[in-house]
N, C-alpha and C positions, 0 to 999 in steps of 0.2 A: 821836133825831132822826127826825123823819119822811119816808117816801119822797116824792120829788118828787112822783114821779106821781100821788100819792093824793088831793093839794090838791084835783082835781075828780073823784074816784074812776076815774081813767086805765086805772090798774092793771085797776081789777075790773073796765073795760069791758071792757079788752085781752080778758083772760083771759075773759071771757062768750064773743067775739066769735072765740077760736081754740076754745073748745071746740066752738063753733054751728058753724064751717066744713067744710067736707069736705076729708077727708085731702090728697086735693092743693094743698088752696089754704093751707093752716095755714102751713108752712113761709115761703112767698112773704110773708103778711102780716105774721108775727111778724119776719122780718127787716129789713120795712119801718118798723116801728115804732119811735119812738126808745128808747137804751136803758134811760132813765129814766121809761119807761111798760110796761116787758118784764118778767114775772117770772119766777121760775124754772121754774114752774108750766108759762108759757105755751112757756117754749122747749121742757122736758121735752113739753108734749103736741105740740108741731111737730114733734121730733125721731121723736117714734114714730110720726105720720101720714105724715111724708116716709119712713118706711122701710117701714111700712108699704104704703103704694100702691107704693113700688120690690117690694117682697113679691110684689107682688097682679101688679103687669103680668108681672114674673118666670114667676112661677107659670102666670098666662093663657097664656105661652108654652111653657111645658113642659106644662100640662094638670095643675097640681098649684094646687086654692085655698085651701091652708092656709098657703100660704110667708107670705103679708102678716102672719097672725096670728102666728107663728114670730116672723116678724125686730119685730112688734110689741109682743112679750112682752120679747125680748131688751134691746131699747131701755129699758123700763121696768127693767130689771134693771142695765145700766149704759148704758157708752157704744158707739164704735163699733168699737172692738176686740171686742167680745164677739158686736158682732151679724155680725160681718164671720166671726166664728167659727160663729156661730151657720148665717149663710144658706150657707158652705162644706160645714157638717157636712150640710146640707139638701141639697145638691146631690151629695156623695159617696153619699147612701141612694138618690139619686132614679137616679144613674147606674148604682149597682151593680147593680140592680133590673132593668136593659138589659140585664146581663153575665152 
């Protein structure tokens, strides 16, 4: 059977139109979307852009701009236990480095 969405190619706009957007606005549109034009694609690329910018302003605050790509890699690897691991372990090197 075919996806709803695809009847007027939905999907493949969706999915154009999150990869075109900038990291902070991905998350916001993909959720706006209904979920029968959402692929997994497009939620997988929102989920890494929203952690990603959480990364990046992180980072901007401590003076570290590698944390977006860290917890953006994470994301792609699973979900958000691993990145929650991930941006922890990032924050224990950034701290000890003080001590």
């Amino acid at each position: 059977m075919k996806h709803p969405g695809e009847k007027y190619n939905l999907v493949s706009l969706v999915n154009t139109i999150v990869f075109a957007l900038p990291k902070d606005r991905k998350i916001t549109f993909t959720k706006a979307v209904k979920e029968e034009v959402r692929s997994e694609e497009a939620k997988t690329e929102a989920e890494k852009g929203f952690f990603e910018e959480i990364g990046e302003v992180i980072g901007e605050i401590f003076g570290e701009k590698q944390v977006g790509k860290v917890v953006g890699k994470a994301v792609d690897k699973s979900k958000v236990g691993k990145v929650v691991a991930e941006v922890k372990k990032f924050f224990e090197n950034f701290f000890r480095s003080w001590w």
